[in-house]
C-alpha positions as CSV (number, residue, x, y, z in Angstrom):
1,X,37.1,-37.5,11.4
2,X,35.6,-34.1,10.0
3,X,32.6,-33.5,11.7
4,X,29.8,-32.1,9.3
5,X,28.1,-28.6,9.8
6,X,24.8,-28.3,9.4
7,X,23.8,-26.7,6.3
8,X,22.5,-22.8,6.8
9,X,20.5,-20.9,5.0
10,X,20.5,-17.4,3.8
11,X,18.1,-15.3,6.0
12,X,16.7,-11.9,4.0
13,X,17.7,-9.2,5.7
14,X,14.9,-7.4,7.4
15,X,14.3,-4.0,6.6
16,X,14.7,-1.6,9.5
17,X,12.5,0.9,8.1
18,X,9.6,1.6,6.1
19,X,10.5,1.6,2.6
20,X,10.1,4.7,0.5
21,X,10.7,3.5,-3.2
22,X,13.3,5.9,-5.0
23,X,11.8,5.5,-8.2
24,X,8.8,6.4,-6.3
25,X,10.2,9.5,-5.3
26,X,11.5,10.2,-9.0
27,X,8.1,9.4,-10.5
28,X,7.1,12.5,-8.1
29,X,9.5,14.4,-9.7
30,X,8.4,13.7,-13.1
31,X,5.5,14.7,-12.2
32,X,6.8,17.9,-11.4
33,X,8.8,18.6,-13.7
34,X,5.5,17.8,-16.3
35,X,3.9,20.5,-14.1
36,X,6.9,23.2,-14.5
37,X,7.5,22.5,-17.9
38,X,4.4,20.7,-19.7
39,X,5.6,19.4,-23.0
40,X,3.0,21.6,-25.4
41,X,2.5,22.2,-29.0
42,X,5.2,20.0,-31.5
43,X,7.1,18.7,-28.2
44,X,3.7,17.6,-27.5
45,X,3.4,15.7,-30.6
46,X,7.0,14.6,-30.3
47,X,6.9,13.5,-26.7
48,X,3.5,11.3,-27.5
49,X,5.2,9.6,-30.6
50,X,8.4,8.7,-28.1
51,X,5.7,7.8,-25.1
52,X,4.3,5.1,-27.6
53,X,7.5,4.0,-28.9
54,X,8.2,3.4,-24.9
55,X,4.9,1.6,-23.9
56,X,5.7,-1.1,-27.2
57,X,9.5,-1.2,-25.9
58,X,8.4,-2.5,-22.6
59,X,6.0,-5.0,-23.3
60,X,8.6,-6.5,-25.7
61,X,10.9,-6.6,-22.9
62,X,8.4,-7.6,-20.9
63,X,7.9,-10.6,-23.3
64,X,11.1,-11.5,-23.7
65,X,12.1,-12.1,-19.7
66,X,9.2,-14.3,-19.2
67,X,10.3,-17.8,-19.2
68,X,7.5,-19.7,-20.6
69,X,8.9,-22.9,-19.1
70,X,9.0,-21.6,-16.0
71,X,5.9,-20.8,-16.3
72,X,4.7,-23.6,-17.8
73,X,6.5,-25.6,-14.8
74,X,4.3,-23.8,-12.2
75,X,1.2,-24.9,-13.5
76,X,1.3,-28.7,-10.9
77,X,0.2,-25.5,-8.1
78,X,-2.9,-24.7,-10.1
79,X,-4.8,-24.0,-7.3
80,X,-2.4,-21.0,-5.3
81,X,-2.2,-19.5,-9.0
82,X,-6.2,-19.7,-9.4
83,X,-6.4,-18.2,-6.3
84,X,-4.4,-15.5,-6.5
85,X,-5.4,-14.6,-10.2
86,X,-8.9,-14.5,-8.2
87,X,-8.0,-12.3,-6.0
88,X,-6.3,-9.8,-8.7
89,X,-9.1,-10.1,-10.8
90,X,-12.2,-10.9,-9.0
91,X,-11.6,-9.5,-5.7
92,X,-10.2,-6.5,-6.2
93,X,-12.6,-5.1,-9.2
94,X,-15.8,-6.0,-7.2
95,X,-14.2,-4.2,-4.4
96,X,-13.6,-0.8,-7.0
97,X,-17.3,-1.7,-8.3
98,X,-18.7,-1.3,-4.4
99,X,-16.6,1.8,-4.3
100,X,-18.8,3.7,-6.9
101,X,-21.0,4.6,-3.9
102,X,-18.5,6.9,-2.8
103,X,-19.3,9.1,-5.9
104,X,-19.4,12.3,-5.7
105,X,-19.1,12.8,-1.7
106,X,-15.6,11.2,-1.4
107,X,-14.4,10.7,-5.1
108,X,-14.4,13.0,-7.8
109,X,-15.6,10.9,-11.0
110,X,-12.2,11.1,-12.2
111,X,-10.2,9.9,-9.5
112,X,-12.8,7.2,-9.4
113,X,-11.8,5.9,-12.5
114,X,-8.1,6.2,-11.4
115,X,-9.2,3.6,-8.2
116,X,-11.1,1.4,-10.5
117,X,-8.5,1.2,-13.1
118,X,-6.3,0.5,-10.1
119,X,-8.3,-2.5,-9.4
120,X,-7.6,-3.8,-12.6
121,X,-4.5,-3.6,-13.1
122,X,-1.9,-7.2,-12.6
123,X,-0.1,-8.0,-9.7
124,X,3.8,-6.9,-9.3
125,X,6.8,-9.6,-9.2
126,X,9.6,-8.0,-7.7
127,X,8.4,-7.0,-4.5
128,X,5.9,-9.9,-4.3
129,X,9.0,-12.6,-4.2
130,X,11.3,-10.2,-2.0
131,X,8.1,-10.0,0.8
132,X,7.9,-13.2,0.2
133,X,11.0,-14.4,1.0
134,X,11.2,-12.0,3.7
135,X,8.4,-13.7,5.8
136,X,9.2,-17.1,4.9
137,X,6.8,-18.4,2.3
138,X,6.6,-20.0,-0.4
139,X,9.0,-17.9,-2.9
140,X,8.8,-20.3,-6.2
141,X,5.0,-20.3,-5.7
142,X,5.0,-16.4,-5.6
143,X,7.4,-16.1,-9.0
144,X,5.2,-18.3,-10.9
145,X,1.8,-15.8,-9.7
146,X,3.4,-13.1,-10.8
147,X,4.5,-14.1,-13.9
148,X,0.7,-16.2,-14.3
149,X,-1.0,-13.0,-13.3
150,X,1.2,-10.9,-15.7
151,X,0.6,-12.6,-18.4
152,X,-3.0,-12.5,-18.0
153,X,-3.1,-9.1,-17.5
154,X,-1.8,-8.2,-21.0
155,X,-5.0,-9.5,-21.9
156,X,-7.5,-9.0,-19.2
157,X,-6.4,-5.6,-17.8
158,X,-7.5,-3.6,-21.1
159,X,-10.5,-5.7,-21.8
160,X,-11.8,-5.7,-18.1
161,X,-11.3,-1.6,-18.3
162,X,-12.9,-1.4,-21.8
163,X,-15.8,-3.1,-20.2
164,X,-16.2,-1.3,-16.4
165,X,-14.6,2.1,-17.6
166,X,-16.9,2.8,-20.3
167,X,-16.4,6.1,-22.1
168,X,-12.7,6.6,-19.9
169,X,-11.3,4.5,-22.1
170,X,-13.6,4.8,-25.3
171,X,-15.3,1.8,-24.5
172,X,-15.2,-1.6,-27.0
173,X,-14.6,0.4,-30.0
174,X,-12.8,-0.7,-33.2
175,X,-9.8,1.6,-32.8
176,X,-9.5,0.9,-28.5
177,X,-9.0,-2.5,-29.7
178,X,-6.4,-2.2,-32.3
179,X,-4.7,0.5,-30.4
180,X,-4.5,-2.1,-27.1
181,X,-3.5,-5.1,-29.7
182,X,-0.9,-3.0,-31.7
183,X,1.0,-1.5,-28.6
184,X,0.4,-4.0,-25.9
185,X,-0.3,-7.8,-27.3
186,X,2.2,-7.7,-30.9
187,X,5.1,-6.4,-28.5
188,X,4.9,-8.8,-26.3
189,X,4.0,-11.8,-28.3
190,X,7.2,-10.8,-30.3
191,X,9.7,-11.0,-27.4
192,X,8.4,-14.0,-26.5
193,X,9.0,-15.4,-29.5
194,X,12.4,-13.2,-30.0
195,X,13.5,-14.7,-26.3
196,X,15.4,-17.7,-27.3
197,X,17.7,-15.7,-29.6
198,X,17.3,-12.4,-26.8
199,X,17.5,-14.2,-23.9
200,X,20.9,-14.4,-23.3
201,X,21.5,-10.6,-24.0
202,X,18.7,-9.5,-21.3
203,X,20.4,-11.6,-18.9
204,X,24.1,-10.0,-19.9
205,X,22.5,-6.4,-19.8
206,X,19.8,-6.7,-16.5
207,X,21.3,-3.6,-15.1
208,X,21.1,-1.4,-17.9
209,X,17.5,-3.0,-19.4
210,X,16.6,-2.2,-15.7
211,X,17.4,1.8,-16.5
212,X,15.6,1.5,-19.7
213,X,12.6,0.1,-17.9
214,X,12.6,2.7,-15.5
215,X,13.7,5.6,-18.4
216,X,10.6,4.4,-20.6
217,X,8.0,4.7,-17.7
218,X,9.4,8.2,-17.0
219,X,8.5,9.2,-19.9
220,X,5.2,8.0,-20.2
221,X,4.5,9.6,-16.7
222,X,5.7,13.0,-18.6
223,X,3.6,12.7,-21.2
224,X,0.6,12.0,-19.2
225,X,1.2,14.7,-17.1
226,X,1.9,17.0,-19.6
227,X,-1.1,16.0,-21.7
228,X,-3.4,16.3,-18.1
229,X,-1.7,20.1,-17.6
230,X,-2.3,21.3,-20.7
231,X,-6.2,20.3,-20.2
232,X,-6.1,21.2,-17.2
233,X,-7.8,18.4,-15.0
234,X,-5.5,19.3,-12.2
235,X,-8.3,22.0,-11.6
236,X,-10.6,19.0,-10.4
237,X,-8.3,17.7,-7.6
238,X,-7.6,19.1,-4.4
239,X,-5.8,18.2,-1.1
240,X,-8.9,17.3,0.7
241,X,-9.7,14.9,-2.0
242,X,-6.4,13.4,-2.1
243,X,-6.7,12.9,1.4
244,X,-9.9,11.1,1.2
245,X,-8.6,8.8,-1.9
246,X,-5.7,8.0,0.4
247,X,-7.9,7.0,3.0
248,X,-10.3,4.3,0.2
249,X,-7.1,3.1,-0.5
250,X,-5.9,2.5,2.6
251,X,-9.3,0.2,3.4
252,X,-8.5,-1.2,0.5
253,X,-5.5,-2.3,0.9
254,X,-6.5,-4.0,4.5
255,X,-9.3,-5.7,2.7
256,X,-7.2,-7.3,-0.1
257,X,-4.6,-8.2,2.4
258,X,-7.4,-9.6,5.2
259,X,-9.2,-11.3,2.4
260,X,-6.1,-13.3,0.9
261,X,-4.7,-14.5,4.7
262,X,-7.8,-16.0,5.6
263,X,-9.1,-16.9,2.4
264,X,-6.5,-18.9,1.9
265,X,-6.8,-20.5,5.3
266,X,-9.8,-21.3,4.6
267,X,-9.0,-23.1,1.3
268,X,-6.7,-25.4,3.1
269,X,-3.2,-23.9,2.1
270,X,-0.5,-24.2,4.5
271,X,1.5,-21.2,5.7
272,X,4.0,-21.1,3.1
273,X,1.5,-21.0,0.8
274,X,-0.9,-18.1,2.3
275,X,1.9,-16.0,2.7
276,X,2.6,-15.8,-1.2
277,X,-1.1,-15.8,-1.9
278,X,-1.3,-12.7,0.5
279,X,1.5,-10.9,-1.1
280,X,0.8,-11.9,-4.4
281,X,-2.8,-11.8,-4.6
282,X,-2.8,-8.2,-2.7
283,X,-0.8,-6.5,-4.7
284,X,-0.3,-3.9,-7.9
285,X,2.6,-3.6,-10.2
286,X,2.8,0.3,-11.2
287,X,4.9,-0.7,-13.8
288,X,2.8,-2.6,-15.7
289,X,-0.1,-0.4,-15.3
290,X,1.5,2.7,-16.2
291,X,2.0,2.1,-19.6
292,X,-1.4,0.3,-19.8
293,X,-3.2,3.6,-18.7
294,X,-1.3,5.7,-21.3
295,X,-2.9,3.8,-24.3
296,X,-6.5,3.0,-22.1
297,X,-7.0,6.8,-21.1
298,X,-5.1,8.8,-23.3
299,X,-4.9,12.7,-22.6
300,X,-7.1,11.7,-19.3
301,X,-4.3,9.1,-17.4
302,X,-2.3,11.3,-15.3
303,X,-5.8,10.9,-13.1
304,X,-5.8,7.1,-13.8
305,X,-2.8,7.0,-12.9
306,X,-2.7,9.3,-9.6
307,X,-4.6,6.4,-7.4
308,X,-1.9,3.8,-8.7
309,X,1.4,5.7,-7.9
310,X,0.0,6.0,-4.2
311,X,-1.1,2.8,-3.5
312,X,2.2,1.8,-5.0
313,X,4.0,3.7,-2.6
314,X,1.3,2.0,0.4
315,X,1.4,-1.2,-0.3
316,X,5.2,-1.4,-0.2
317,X,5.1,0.4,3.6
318,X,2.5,-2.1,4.6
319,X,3.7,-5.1,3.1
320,X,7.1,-4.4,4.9
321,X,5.6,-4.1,7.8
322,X,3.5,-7.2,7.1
323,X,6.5,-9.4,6.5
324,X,9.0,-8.7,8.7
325,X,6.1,-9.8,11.6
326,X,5.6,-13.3,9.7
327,X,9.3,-13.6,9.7
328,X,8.8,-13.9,13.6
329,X,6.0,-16.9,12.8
330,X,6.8,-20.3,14.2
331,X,7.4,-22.6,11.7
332,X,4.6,-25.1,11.1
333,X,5.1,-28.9,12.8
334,X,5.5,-31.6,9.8
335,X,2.6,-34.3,10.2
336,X,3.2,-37.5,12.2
337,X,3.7,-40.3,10.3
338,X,0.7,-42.4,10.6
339,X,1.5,-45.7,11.9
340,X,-1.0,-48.9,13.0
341,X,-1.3,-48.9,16.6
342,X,0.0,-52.8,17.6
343,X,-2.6,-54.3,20.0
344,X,-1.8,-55.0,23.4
345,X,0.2,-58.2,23.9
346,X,-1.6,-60.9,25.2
347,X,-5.0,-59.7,23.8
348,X,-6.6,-60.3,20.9
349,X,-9.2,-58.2,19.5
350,X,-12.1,-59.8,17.0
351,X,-12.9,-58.2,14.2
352,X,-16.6,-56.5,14.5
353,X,-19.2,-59.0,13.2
354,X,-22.1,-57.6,11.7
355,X,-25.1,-56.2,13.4
């Protein structure tokens, strides 16, 4: 008689270090290179025309790999995605509105709006469901807040930055609007309609789509930069500033991920579920909000930008850190089953009479 072995399953591997993102590390080198060798005059013009081309190939992309089903599925856990949308979109933009009293004697006014436009921006997937995963949580929970908070912020990001940003991103106007709608919302609408005919191909083609991805965010961070050299707001920023911006961001960061732990405790979600709301609801994706800043800020985002590449880079160090320790958690004890107590044998108790 074969004797069954119990089933195992696959434990993440841990990282042993803190992560420093490689594309990280070649955005910086964009960067320099945009600083080196600014694209000027008609590559200027060129380099702008391919930098929009790049912004609508990604949201169509973007469009096309969300599974509105899965989606769709998600919504029976209303109340972990409210919470984390809450956080992306409540929390964190009050926070960037406090931060305002750190004008001028910490921030510039332009890296200001970089940290508020940060605070705007939608949470990341990826790295939300590997942390995830890492510490044990709840990992379908987590895919479906990324892809909810996503989605909303195709929507919410631009108008929530027309609105707080004011002149940074030319406010409400007519052509904002149709700029945000013709490059943003009418990509991605199309790839989700596109998907059922795409689908299949994205899914044959992850790894190259993936360099794509990556290939059309590099450019836009060229074009930004190059656009920000050429006017010469580098002038405004120094390393004492980018040491203090650093240090808001840090606070921030241990405010988002204090506020979502025990937030969520105190909302009555079990572990599982805090830990995705934490990783999830405390995040930033850089990829979405690259792009996003290119059309919100124009020849002004390499500054909007600036804040969002290093808290990138900070939240994945922390977050690292964060999980691996709540892979160490003790699992939480399943309820007793609630059962009558018999009464003693021999005795009978009366039922209470009234009073």
């Amino acid at each position: 008689m074969n004797r069954r072995t119990p089933l195992r399953l696959p434990v993440p591997r841990l990282p042993s270090r803190l992560p420093v993102d490689a594309f990280v590390l070649t955005l910086l080198g964009t960067v320099g290179l945009a600083a080196l060798l600014p694209a000027s005059g008609a590559a200027a013009t060129v380099a702008e025309g391919a930098s929009t081309g790049a912004v609508a190939l990604l949201f169509f992309l973007y469009g096309a790999r969300l599974s509105t089903r899965e989606a769709l599925d998600g919504l029976r856990h209303w109340r972990l995605h409210l919470t984390v949308l809450a956080g992306t979109f409540l929390l964190f933009p009050l926070l960037g509105l406090a931060a305002r009293g750190l004008v001028p004697t910490v921030l510039t006014p332009q890296l200001y709006g970089g940290l508020l436009f940060l605070c705007l921006v939608p949470s990341t997937i990826q790295s939300s469901i590997a942390f995830t995963s890492i510490a044990r949580g709840n990992v379908p929970a987590a895919i479906c807040a990324g892809s909810f908070s996503s989605l909303a912020g195709i929507v919410l990001t631009p108008l929530l930055a027309a609105l707080l940003l004011g002149g940074s991103t030319g406010g409400l106007s007519a052509d904002a609007l149709l700029k945000i709608v013709l490059q943003l919302l009418v990509p991605f609408l199309a790839g989700q309609l596109l998907r059922p005919w795409v689908g299949g191909f994205l899914v044959r083609h992850k790894k190259t789509l993936g360099r794509v991805d990556r290939g059309s965010i590099l450019l836009v961070v060229y074009t930004a930069f190059s656009q920000g050299m050429v006017a010469g707001v580098w002038q405004l920023v120094t390393p004492a500033r980018l040491g203090l911006l650093l240090a808001v961001e840090a606070v921030l960061l241990a405010a988002m991920l204090t506020l979502t732990w025990y937030g969520a405790k105190r909302l009555g979600f079990d572990r599982a579920d805090r830990v995705a709301i934490q990783f999830a609801g405390s995040k930033k994706s850089l990829a979405a909000g690259l792009p996003m800043a290119s059309v919100l800020f124009g020849a002004h985002a390499a500054l909007a930008v600036l804040p969002l590449m290093l808290f990138h880079q900070m939240q994945l160090m922390v977050c690292a850190v964060i999980a691996k320790r709540r892979s160490h958690d003790p699992q939480e004890p399943l309820p007793a089953p609630t059962a009558p107590h018999p009464a003693p044998v021999g005795r009978i108790t009366p039922p209470p009479g009234p009073r």
